[in-house]
Structures are given as C-alpha cells and as structure tokens.
C-alpha positions as MATLAB code, in Angstrom:
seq = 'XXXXXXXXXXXXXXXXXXXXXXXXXXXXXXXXXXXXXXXXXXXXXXXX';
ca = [
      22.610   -7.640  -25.295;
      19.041   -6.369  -25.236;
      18.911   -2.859  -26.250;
      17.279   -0.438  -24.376;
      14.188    1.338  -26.278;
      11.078    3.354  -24.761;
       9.262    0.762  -24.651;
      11.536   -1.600  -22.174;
      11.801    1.328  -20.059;
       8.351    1.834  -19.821;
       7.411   -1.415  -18.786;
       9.681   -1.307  -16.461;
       9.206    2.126  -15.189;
       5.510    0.647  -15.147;
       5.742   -2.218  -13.177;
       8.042   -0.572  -10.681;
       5.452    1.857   -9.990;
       2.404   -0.582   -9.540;
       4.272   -2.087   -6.939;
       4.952    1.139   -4.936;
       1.460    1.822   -5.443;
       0.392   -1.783   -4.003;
       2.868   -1.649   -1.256;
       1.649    1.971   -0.136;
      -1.827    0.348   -0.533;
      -1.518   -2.342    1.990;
       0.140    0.112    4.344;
      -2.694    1.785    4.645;
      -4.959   -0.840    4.530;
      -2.399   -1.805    7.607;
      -3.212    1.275    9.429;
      -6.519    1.812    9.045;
      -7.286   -1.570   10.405;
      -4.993   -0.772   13.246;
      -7.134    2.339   13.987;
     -10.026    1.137   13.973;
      -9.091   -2.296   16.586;
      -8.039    0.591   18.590;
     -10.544    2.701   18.235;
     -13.357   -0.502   18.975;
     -11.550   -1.053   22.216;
     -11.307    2.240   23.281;
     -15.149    2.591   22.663;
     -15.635   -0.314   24.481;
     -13.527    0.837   27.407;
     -15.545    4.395   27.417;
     -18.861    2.289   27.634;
     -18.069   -0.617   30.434;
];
C-alpha cells in the first residue's frame, strides 16, 4: 500500500486541476467560435 504523503497529493491535486483548466479552455474556445460563425452570418445577412 502506497502511502499517502504531500507530495502524491499534490501531483494529483495538480493534474486534476490542469485538466479542469484544459476542459474549461476548449469550452470556450467552443463558444467563441460559435459566436463568431454566428456573428459572420448575421453580418452577412445585414449586408445582402
């Protein structure tokens, strides 16, 4: 049984939180690509 010192939890707690951070990343990379495909059309809507 591996015991359970700062370290282990740190690199743990570490790792969990880089992958919130990515996964909140692409969300907004998600959205802002979303708003701006929408936003394109509607400027090409306004225009035609």
């Amino acid at each position: 049984m591996q015991a359970i010192t700062p370290q282990l939890f740190h690199d743990k707690y570490s790792q969990n939180s880089l992958a919130a951070s990515n996964h909140e990343w692409s969300n907004l990379q998600l959205i802002t690509l979303i708003f701006f495909m929408v936003g394109k059309n509607f400027l090409k809507n306004s225009y035609t």
